[in-house]
C-alpha positions as CSV (number, residue, x, y, z in Angstrom):
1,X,92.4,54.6,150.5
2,X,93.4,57.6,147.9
3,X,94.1,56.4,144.6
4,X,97.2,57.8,143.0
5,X,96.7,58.6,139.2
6,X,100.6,57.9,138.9
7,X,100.8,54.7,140.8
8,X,97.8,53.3,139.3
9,X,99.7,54.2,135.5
10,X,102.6,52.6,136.8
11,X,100.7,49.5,137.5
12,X,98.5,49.7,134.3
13,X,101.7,49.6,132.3
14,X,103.8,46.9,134.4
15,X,100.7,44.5,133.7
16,X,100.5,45.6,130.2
17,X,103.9,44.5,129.7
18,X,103.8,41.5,131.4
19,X,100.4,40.9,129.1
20,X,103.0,41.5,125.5
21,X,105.7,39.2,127.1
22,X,103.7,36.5,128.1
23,X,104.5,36.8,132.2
24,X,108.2,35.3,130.5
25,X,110.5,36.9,133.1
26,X,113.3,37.0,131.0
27,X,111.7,38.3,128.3
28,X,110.6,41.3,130.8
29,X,114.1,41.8,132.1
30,X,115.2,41.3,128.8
31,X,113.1,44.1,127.0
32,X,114.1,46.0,130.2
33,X,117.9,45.9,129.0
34,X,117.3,46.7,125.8
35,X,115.7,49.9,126.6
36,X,118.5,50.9,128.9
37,X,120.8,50.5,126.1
38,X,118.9,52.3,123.7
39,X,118.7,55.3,125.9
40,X,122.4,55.1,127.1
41,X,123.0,54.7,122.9
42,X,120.8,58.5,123.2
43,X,123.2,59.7,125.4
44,X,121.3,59.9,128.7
45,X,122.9,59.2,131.4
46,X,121.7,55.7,133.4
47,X,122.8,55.3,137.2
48,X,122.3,52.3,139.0
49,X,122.9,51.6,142.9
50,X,126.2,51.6,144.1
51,X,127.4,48.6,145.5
52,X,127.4,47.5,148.9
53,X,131.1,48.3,150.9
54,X,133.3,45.8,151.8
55,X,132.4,46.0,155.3
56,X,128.7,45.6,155.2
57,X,128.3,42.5,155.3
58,X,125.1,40.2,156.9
59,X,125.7,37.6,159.3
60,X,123.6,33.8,160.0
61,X,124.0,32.4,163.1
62,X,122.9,29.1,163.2
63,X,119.3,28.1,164.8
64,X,119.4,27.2,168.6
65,X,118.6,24.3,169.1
66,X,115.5,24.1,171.3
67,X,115.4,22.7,174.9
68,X,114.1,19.7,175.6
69,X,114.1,20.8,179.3
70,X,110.9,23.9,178.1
């Protein structure tokens, strides 16, 4: 497989941070937020996804139950 300088900093830096928070997710997600702030606070502009419409919505149906005839 090709190795991708990009991905492979990408990945270098995700385990690097998990490394400085001690794998703590909230910490992560945490630090994450904090960040986000900061550069909002810089006056970039942060989008996020949009939310899902009122008509998308995902349906369960229950198992079938299996026949004891098979």
């Amino acid at each position: 497989m090709k190795e991708n300088e990009i991905l492979d900093e990408i990945h270098r830096f995700r385990a690097e941070h998990a490394r400085e928070c001690g794998y703590d997710l909230h910490k992560i997600f945490q630090q994450i937020r904090d960040g986000t702030e900061k550069l909002k606070a810089e006056g970039w502009q942060v989008v996020s996804f949009a939310e899902p419409a009122e008509s998308s919505y995902v349906l369960h149906e229950a198992p079938r139950k299996k026949n004891k005839n098979i």
